[in-house]
N, C-alpha and C positions, 0 to 999 in steps of 0.2 A: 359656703356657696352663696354669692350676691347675685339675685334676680334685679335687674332693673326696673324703674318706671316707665310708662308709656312708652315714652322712644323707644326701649325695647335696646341701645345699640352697648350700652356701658360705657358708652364718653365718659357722663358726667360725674366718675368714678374718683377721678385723675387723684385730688387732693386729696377725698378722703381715704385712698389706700397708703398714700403717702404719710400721711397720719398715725394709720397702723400697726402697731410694733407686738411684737410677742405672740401673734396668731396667722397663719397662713387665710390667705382670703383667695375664692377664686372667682369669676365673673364670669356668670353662664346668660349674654346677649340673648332674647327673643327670637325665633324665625322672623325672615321676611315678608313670606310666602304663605302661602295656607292658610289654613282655619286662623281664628285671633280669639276662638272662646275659652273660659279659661280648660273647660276639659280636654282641648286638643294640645292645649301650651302644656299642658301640666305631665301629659304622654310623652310631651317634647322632651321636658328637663329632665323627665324621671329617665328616659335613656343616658342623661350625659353625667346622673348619678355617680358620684365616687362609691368605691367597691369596701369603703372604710367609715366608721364614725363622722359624719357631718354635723352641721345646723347651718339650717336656710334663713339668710336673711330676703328678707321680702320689702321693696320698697312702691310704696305707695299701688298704680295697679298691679303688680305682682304677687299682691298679697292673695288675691282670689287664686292665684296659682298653689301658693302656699298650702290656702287655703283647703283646697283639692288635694293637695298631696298626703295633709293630714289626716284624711278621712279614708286613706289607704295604710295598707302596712307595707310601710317604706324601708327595707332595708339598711339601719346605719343611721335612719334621722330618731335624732338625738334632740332638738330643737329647733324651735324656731322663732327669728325677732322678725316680728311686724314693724316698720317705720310709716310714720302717717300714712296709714294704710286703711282701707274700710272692707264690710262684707257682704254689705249692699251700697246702692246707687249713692254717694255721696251726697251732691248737688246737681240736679239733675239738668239746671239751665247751664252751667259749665260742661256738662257733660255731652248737650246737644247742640255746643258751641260749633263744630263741624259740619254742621247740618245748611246753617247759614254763610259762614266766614270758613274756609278751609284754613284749615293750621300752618299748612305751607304759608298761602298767602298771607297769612298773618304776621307769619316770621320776617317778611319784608317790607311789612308798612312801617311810615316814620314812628308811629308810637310803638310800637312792638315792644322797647325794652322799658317802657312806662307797664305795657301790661304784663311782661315777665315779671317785673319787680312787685308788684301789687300781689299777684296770684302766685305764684311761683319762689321768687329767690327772696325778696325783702326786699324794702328799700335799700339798702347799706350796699346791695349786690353793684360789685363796679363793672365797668365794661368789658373785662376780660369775660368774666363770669358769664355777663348775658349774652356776649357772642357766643361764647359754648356750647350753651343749651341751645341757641338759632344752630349753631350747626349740628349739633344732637339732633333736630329736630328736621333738619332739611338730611339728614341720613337716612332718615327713618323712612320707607316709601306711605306716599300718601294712603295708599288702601289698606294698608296696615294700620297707621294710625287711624282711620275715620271706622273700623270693625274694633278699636280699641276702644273706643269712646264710644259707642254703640253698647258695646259690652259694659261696660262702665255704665252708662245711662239704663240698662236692662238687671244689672245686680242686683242678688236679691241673698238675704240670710234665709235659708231653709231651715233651720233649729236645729242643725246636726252639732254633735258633740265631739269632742276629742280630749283623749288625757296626752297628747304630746304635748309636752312643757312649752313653754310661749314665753317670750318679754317685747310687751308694746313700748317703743318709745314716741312717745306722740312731741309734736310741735306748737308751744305753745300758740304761737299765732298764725295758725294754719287758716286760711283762707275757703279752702277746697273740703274738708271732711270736718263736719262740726263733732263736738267734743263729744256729745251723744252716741257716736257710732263706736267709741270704744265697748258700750255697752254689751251688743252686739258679740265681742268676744270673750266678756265676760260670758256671756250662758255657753259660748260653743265650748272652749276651753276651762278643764277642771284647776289648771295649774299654768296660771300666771300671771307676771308683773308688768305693773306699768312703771314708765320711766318718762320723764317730759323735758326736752330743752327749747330752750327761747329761741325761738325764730320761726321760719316761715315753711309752705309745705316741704320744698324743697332742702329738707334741714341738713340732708350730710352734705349737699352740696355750698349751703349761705355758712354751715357753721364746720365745715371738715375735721378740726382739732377737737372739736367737743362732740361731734358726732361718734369719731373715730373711739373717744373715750367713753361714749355710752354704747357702743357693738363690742370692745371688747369687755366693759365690766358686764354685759349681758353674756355675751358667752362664757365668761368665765362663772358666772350665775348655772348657768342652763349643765357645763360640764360638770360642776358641784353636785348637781339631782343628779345623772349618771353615776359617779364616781358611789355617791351614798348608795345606789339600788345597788 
């Protein structure tokens, strides 16, 4: 089960399910509507829950989703992979970015795809790519995203623990969540790995092929602790 990031819509999925082979993957999109904290999101997904063995992957804000679901007893979650994901406030000037520049508007000024590449996809990202995420992002309704990044800017690790198995795959050259916040999941989390590929936050989307092969050597990790218990 794929949570998306921010936009919340699963566009920016395309390539890396395309990538995918040997594991069923399914992409459960964000409401539009309503609350946007992670305790109401997290009530959300838990209804659209499969009735069978899972693991959630969590991408970047969805991790606080994740996050909440772990400190429940979820029936069938079996794991879960964090991707550049945090469990409090990242970077809190990116995160109050909306406060001044709304992110719509942003998506349409001439630099726009100067500042996706910087913060987001990499440089290497070509223009297919950054249109995507513009229109990932002009999907998403504005008051949804600006209660995301609210939320985002408000996050906080409360010290809660969890033994549901975890694999972090961080990015190396994430822009948005510095390497310190893995920390963070080490205390909440008694069993799990980290895993890093090169690129930027946006990493299944800049790196799809090599993404796709570290979700499923994770899953195939996390069904291993299963199969052993």
């Amino acid at each position: 089960m794929l949570l998306p990031g921010m936009d919340g819509t699963g566009m920016l999925f395309g390539a890396l399910l395309a990538n995918i082979q040997g594991i069923e993957v399914m992409v459960l999109p964000l409401p539009d509507e309503g609350a946007q904290d992670y305790k109401s999101l997290s009530e959300y997904i838990l209804k659209r829950l499969p009735d069978e063995d899972f693991i959630l992957i969590a991408e970047s804000f969805s991790g606080g989703i994740a996050a909440q679901l772990s400190q429940q007893l979820v029936p069938h979650l079996t794991g879960i992979i964090f991707v550049a994901s945090f469990l409090s406030a990242p970077k809190k000037l990116m995160a109050h970015f909306a406060s001044w520049l709304p992110i719509r508007h942003l998506a349409h000024l001439p630099f726009s795809g100067i500042v996706y590449r910087l913060f987001f996809l990499g440089k290497d990202a070509g223009n297919k790519e950054v249109e995507l995420f513009r229109r990932a992002i002009d999907a998403a309704p504005v008051r949804a995203l600006k209660l995301r990044l609210k939320v985002i800017a408000q996050a906080k690790y409360d010290g809660f623990k969890s033994a549901v198995p975890a694999v972090y795959i961080g990015a190396e050259h994430d822009m948005l969540v510095h390497r310190r916040k893995r920390l963070e999941f080490v205390q909440a989390y008694s069993d799990i790995t980290f895993a890093e590929l090169d690129g930027p936050h946006f990493i299944l989307q800049a790196k799809p092929k090599e993404g796709a092969t570290a979700v499923v050597k994770a899953v195939r990790l996390l069904t291993g602790k299963v199969t052993k218990n």
